[in-house]
C-alpha positions in Angstrom: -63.0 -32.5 56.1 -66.4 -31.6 57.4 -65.4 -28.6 58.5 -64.2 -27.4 54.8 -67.4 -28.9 53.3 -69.5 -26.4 55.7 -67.4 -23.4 55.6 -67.3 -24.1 51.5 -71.0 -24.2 51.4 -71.4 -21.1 53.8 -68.8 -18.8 52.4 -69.9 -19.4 48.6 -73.4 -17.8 49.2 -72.3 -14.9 51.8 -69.7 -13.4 49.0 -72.0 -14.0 46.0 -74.3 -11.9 48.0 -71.7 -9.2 49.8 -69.4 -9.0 46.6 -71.4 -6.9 44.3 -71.9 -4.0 46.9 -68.1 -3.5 47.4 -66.1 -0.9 45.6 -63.6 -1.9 42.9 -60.0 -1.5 44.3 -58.3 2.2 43.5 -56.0 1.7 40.5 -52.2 1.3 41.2 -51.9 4.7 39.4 -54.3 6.4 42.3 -52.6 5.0 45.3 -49.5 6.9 46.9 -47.5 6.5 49.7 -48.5 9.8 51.8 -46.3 12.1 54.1 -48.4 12.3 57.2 -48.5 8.5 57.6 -44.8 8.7 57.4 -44.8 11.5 59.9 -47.4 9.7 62.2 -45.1 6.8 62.0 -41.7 8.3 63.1 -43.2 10.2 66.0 -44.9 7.0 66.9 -41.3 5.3 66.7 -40.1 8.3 68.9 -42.3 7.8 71.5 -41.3 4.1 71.5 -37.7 5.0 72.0 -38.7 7.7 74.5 -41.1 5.0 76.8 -37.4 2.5 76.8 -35.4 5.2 78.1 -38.1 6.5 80.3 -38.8 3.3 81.5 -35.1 2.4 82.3 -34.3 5.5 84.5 -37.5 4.8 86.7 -35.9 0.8 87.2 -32.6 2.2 87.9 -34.5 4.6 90.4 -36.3 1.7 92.2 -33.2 -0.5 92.2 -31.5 2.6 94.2 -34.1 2.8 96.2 -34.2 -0.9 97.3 -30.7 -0.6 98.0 -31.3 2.3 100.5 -34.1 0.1 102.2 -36.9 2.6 101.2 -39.6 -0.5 100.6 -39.3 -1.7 103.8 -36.1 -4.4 103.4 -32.7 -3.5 104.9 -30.5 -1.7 102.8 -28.2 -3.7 100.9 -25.5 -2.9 102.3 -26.2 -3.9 105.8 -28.2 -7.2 104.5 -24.9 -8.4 102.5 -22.7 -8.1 106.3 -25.1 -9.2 107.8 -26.5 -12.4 106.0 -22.5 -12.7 105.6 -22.1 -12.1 109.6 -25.1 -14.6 110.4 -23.3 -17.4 108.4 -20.4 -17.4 109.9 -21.6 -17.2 113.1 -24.3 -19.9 113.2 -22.7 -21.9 110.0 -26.2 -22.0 108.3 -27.3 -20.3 105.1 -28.3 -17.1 106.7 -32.4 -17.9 106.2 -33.8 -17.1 109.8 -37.3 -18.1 109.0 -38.4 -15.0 109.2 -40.3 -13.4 106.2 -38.8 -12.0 103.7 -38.9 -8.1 104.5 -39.9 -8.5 108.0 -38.4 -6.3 110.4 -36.0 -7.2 113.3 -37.5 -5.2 115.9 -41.0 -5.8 117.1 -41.2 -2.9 119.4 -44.0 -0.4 117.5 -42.5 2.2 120.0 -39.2 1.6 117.9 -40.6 2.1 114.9 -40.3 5.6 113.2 -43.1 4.8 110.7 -45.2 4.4 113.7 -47.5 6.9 114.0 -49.7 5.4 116.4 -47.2 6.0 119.8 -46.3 9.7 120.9 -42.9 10.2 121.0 -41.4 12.7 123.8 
């Protein structure tokens, strides 16, 4: 309530002061629909379509690329045996409390990343 009374007694001033310097609206008769709008908007719709299908060949990339163990985790097929291959071994739900991503070997020698150790 008090909140309408203010705005109300704020906004009844303001545009009987800004209202005479506006410009009337064009007539109906003066306003058409133009071509380069229409243009602007199809390319802009094209671009839209072309961003999805850019977008879903760079996931499919990344999720080929996690299988193969490029990011650092094994690749999936050796993670499915051998999560698969843990359980059955030990009967318990393949978590080793290790980190997720953290590699098996902690030799730096062994590591062909490693750019720190000569190798012969």
């Amino acid at each position: 309530m008090f909140l309408t009374t203010v705005t109300d007694l704020v906004a009844q001033p303001v545009w009987a002061q800004v209202l005479p310097f506006t410009d009337a609206p064009p007539k109906p008769e003066d306003v058409k629909a133009g071509w380069t709008a229409f243009a602007l908007f199809l390319l802009l719709g094209v671009a839209v379509v072309l961003l999805a299908v850019s977008l879903v060949k760079q996931l499919k990339k990344t999720q080929v690329a996690k299988d193969a163990g490029v990011y650092g985790d094994a690749p999936a097929a050796r993670r499915d045996s051998a999560s698969s291959a843990d359980s059955r071994d030990s009967g318990d739900s393949g978590d080793s409390g290790a980190p997720r991503g953290a590699r098996a070997s902690a030799d730096p020698a062994g590591d062909p990343e490693n750019h720190d150790h000569p190798t012969a």
